[in-house]
C-alpha atoms as one frame of an Amber mdcrd trajectory, in Angstrom:
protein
 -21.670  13.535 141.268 -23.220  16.530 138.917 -24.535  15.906 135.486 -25.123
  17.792 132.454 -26.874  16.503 129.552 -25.213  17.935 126.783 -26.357  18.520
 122.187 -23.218  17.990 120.665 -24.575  17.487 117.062 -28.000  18.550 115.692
 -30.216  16.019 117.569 -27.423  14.190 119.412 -27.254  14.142 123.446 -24.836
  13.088 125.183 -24.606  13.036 129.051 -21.889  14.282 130.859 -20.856  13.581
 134.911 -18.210  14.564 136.778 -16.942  12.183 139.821 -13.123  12.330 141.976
 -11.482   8.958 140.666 -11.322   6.214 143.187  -9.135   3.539 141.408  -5.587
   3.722 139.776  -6.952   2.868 136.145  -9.025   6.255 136.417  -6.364   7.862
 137.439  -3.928   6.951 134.736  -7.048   7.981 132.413  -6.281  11.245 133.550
  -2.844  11.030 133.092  -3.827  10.372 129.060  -5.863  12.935 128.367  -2.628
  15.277 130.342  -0.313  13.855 127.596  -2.888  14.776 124.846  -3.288  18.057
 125.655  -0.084  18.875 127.042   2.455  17.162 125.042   0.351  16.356 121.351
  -1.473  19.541 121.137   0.502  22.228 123.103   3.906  20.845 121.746   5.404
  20.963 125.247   7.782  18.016 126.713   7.404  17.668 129.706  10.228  15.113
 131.515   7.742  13.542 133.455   6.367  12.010 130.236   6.491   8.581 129.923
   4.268   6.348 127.298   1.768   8.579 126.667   1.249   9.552 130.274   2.272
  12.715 131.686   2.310  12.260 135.480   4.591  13.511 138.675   5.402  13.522
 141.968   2.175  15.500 142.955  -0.005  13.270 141.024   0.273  10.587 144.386
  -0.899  13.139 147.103  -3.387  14.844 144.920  -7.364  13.864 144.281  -8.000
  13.743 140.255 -11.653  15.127 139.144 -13.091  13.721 135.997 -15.389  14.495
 133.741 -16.777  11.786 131.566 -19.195  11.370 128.723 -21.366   8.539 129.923
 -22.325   6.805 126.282 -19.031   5.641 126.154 -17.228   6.159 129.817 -14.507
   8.396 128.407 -12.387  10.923 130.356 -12.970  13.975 128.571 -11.969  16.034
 131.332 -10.201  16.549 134.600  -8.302  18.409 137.492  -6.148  17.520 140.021
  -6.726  18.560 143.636  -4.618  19.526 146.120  -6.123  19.776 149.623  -3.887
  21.714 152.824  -3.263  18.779 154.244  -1.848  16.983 150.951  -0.171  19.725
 150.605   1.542  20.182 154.061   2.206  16.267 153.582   4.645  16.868 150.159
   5.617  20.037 150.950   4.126  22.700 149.016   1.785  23.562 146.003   2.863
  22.578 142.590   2.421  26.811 142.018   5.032  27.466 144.169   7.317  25.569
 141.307   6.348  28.951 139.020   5.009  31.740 141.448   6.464  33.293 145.073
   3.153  32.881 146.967   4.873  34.192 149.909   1.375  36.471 150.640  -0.754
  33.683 150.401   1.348  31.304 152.826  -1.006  32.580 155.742  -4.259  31.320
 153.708  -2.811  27.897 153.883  -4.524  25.445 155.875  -7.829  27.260 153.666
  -6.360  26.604 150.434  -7.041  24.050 147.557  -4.938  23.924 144.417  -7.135
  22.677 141.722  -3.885  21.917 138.777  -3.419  20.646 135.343  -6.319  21.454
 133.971  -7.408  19.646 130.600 -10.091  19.064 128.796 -10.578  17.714 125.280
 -10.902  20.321 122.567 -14.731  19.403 121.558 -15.840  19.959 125.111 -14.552
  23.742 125.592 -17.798  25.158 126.072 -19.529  27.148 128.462 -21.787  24.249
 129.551 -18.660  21.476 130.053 -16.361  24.129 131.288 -18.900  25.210 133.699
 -20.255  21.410 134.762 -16.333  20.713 135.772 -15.736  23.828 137.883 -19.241
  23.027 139.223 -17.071  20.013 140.177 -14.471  22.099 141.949 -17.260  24.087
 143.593 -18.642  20.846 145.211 -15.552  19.878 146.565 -14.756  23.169 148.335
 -18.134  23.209 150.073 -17.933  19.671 151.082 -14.856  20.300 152.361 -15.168
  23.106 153.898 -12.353  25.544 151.929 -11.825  29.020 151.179  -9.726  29.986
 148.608  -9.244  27.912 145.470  -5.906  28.550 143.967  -4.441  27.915 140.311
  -2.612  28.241 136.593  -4.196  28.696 133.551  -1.537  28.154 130.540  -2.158
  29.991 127.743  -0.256  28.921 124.361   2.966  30.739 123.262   3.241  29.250
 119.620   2.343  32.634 118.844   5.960  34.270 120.827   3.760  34.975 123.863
   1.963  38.130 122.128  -1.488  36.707 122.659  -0.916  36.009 126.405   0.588
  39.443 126.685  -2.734  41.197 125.621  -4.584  38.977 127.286  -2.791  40.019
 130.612  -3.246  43.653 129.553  -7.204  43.522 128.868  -7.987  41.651 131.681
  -5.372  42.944 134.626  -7.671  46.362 134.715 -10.565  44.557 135.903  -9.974
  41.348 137.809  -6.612  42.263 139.394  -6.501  40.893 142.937  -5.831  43.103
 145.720  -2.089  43.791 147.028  -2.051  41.696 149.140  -2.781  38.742 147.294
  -0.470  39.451 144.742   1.938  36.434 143.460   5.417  37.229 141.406   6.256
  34.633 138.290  10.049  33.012 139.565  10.334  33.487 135.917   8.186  36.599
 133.716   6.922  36.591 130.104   8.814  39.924 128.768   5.598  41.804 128.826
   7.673  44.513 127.862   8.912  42.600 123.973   5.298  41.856 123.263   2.538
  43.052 121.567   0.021  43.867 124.023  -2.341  44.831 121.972  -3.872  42.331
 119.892  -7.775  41.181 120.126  -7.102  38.264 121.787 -10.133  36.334 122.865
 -10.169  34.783 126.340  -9.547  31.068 126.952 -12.613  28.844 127.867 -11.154
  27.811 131.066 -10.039  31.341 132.191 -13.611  32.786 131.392 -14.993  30.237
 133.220 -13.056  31.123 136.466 -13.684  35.238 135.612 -17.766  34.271 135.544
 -17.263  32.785 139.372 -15.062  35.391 141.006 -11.275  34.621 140.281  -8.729
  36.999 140.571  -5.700  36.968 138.616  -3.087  37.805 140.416   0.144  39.073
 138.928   1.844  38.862 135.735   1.948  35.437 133.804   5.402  33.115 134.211
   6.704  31.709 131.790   7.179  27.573 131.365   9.651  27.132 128.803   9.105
  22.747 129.166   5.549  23.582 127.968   6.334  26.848 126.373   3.061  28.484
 127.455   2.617  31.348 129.818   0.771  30.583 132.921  -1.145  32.523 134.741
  -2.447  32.771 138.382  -5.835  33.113 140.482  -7.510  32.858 143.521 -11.029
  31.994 144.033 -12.133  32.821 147.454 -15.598  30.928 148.301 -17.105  34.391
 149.149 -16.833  35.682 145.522 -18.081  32.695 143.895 -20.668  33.407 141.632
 -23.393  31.374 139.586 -23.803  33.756 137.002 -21.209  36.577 135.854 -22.044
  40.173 137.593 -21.573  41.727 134.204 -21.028  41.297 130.772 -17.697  39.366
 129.854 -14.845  40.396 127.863 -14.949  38.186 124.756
């Protein structure tokens, strides 16, 4: 369990602790604060989405992360994990659903897919955003992985112009090597966009860029969401506590 004590008004701490869930009531906690983000605040509908729960098939072979505030015990954030063998088990990586990962295949029985990603909007900070990848961290090292694999979504409410210059700005520096690349089963039109707009990066995606992440291709689109995902890799070896330069804002 990691902790973080946490000023989110002038003189008001709150603590925040990060734990995998270890009952079904947790876990459909989880499953809320999915629906909030990904259905109420994206605008996405997903079919899996059923009374304010967005949940799926991988949901029952995966571990679920959370991140709670402990004045009140709510969820205010969370992953779901895929281990190798959870994901021999179903059959693949939910990633696979969006990306060829055909070059990566070998990596397997190394590789964790940390997914759905969400985390309320008062909490996308460096210090939260950082306390639940610290999460993610911990888990890798106690379990002895290599490579951490997944999607960050960007919003296209915008037509997908932000997410287009996004990929642009940051593909020059934290493009993965060849042979690590991953192909979208279906592309954002980088080539319709506006590539060149100031876009500033995404909490979560910086927070993967300060440890080491590659991205590794261009971003898919998800038309049931209607955001454009992207991919990276985290290999254990490049994981960082601090950024080895200055970040892009």
């Amino acid at each position: 369990m990691l902790e973080l004590n946490r000023q989110i008004q002038p003189d008001v701490q709150c603590r925040l602790i990060t734990a995998l869930a270890h009952h079904k009531t947790e876990i459909l906690e989880a499953q809320r604060l999915r629906y909030q983000m990904f259905s109420e605040e994206i605008g996405g509908h997903p079919s899996s989405a059923d009374e304010g729960l967005y949940c799926d098939a991988f949901d029952n072979y995966c571990e679920h992360l959370l991140m709670r505030e402990s004045d009140d015990n709510q969820v205010v954030g969370t992953y779901r994990i895929l281990s190798p063998d959870r994901a021999k088990k179903f059959g693949g990586y939910f990633s696979q659903t969006e990306f060829d990962l055909s070059r990566l295949l070998h990596l397997g029985d190394r590789m964790v897919e940390a997914g759905r990603p969400c985390v309320q909007p008062e909490y996308r900070d460096v210090e939260s955003i950082d306390l639940l990848l610290s999460g993610l961290k911990q888990y890798m090292q106690q379990n002895r992985h290599e490579y951490l694999i997944g999607i960050v979504s960007i919003s296209m409410a915008d037509g997908g112009h932000v997410a287009a210059s996004l990929y642009r700005k940051l593909r020059r520096i934290y493009s993965a090597p060849a042979e690590y690349s991953v192909f979208p089963r279906y592309p954002l039109p980088l080539h319709a966009l506006n590539q060149f707009l100031d876009a500033p990066i995404p909490p979560l995606l910086k927070g993967y860029l300060r440890l080491g992440a590659y991205i590794c291709g261009e971003p898919a689109w998800d038309p049931e969401f209607n955001t454009a995902n992207l991919f990276i890799l985290l290999p254990m070896s490049r994981m960082r506590s601090r950024p080895a330069m200055p970040l892009l804002k």
